[in-house]
Structure formats: structure tokens, C-alpha cells
N, C-alpha and C positions, 0 to 999 in steps of 0.2 A: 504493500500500500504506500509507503514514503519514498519506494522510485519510483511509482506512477506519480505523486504528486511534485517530486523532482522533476523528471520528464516534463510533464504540465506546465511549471514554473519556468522552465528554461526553454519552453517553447512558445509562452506569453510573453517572456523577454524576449525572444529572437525577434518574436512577429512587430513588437514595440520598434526595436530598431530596425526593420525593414521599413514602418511605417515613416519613418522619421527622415528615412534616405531621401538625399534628393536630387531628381535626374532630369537633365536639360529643360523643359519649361515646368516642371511638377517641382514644385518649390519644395517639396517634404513637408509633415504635419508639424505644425510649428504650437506650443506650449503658451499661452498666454500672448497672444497675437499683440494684443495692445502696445506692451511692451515694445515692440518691435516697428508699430506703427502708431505710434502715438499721436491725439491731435494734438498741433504744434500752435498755441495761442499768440499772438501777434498785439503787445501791449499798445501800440499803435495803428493798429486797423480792426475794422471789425466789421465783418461780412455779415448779416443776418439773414441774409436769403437761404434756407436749408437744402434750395434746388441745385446752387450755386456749384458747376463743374460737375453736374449728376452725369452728364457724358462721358468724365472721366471717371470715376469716382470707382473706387475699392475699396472702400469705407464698409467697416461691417455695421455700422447705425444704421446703413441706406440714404445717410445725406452724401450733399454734392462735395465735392473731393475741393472747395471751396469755400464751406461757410465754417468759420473760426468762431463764433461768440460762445463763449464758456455757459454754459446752458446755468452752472450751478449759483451763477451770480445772478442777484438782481437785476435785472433788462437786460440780460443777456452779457453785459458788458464786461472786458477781458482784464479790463486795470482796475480793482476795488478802487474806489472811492474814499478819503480820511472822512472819520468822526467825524459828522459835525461839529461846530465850533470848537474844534482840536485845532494845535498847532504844533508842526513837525517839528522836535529838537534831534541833534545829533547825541548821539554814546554820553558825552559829556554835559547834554543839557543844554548846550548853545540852539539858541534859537537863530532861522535862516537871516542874513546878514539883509535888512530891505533898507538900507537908508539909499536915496538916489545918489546916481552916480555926480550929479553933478553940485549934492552939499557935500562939499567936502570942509566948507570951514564948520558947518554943525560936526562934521565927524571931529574934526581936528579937536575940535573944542568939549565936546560931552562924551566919544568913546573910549571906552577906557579898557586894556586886557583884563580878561578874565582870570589869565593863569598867574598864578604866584609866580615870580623868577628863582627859580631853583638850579642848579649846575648841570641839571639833567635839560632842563627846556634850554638853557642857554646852549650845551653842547649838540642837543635836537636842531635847533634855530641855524648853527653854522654849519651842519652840513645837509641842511633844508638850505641856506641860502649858496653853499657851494652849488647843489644842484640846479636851482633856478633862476639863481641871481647873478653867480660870478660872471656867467659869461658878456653881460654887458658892463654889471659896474664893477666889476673886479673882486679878484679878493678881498682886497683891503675898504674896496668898497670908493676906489677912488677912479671910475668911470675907464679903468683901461682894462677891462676886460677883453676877450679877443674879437667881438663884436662892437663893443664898445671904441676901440681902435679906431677901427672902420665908419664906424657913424658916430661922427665927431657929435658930441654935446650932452654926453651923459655926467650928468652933473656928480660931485665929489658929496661924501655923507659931511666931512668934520670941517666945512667952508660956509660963509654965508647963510642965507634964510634957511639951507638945507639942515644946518646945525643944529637948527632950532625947533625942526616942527616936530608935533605931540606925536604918542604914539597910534591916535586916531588917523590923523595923516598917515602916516606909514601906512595901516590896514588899508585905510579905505583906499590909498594908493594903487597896492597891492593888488587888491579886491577886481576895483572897475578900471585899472589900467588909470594914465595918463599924459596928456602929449602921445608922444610915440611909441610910451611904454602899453604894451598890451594889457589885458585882462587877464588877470590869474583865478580869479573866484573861482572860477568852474573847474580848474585844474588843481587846485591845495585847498584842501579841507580848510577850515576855518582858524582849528585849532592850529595847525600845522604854519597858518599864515600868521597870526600872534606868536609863534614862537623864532620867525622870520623875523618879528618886529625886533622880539631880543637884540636879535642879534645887529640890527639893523642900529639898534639903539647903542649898541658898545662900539658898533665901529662910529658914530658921531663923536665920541669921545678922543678918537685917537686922531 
């Protein structure tokens, strides 16, 4: 009786991986198909038509090989929505930076860093500003960077008005660009840009 149900058992196995094989257009019997053909939600589009690509469509729903909205949200839609009257802070708590680009003396004058100055942000801040700063105002922060060379007028931190301005200027600087300096905000976190300031602030010193 236990080699007939050996037998049995190793010939349920056999017939399993036969099934499984797969040969020129016979895909093989594939385990959790989903997996393998997953609908792909597109945070910025949103197809609702359920017809949509039903000509192409291999969809084992039976919708069209085309319509994207995530059926399990609300109207269908594929990017949730925040809380009402919520406001998005980062890890730290920092709330999104909205003062406009173009008050820069209300920045100068009422923003103020959030981080303590510790030897870990000031060591964070110069090689945050090695990475995106040296190359136009240098090292030292005195505009000979190796682009800075080449486009003459990048101004020196420890000279003149530069000397002087608050650590809001610097951020908001930073932030929305100025003159010919570009816009960083969307590229350094926030934090990371206050810790630029640091450093920004030691080299006025020297």
C-alpha cells in the first residue's frame, strides 16, 4: 500500500512539472499570474474607461489592457489624497518651505534654522556644501570654484553685504535660487539645506 501511494505521489509530481513546462507559444501554467502581470498604476494618469485597449487586453479582470484607476480608492483615483486640513511635514517635522521666492528680505529677517549647531551638522553642512556648492563658489567659499572661474561674478562669502546676510538669506537663497544661481529646493531636502547654511555661515567668518 505505501508504494502504491509513493508511485501516486511521484507521478502527481511528474504530471505538476510537465504542466509547468513551457514550449514555444504555451507559456506553461504559471502560479499566481498576478504576480507576474500586475496592474501597473500610473500616479499621474488615470484612464477610467474599463473598455480602454479591450482589443489588446490579457487582463484576466476582462478590462481593457488600458484602464489604470485603482478601483480600491475612492473615484477611482490612483494618488490618495492628504487628510483634510493636514499639512505634510518631513521625518523631522519641518513643514514645506512656502514663503515666495521673491520675499527674500521677510526671509532674511524672521527665518531662522531649526537645527541646533552641533559638530555633526556643521561636519554634514561641508560636505553637503562640497557636493553642491564648491563647484561654483569654491571651497573656501571665495567664488573660484571651477565653474565659478569661468562665469566670472560669483560673489566671495567673508566681503561686503555678503558678510553680512542672516541665515534666512542663505536658505531662502539656497531654496529658490538667485540671479544666476539656480534653484536647489527640489534637489536638498530642507534639513540638509540648513545644514549648508552652517557651513555657509563659518566660511563668512574667514
Amino acid at each position: 500500500m505505501l508504494k502504491i501511494k509513493y508511485i501516486f505521489l511521484v507521478g502527481l509530481f511528474s504530471a505538476a512539472l510537465i504542466g509547468c513546462d513551457a514550449k514555444g507559444e504555451d507559456p506553461g501554467t504559471e502560479y499566481a499570474p498576478q504576480m507576474y502581470h500586475s496592474v501597473a498604476y500610473e500616479p499621474l494618469t488615470q484612464i477610467t474607461d474599463q473598455s480602454a485597449g479591450s482589443w489588446l487586453s490579457s487582463r484576466e479582470d476582462g478590462k481593457g489592457e488600458f484602464f489604470n484607476s485603482n478601483v480600491n480608492n475612492p473615484g477611482g483615483i490612483n494618488m490618495r489624497e492628504p487628510v483634510a486640513n493636514t499639512v505634510r511635514r518631513d521625518a523631522k517635522g519641518m513643514l514645506p518651505y512656502r514663503v515666495h521666492k521673491d520675499s527674500i528680505d521677510y526671509a532674511a529677517e524672521f527665518i531662522k534654522n531649526p537645527l541646533e549647531s552641533t559638530d555633526e551638522y556643521l561636519t554634514e553642512g561641508k560636505r553637503l556644501y562640497q557636493n553642491f556648492c564648491s563647484s561654483c563658489h569654491g571651497e573656501k567659499g571665495d567664488g573660484q570654484g571651477k565653474v565659478g572661474v569661468v562665469y566670472k561674478g560669483v560673489p566671495k562669502y567673508n566681503t561686503g553685504r555678503i558678510s553680512k546676510v542672516s541665515e534666512g538669506h542663505i536658505f531662502h537663497t539656497i531654496f529658490h535660487g538667485k540671479g544666476r544661481m539656480g534653484a536647489h529646493g527640489s534637489q536638498i531636502s530642507q534639513e540638509d539645506i540648513w545644514k549648508i547654511v552652517f557651513h555657509v555661515q563659518e566660511l563668512q567668518k574667514q
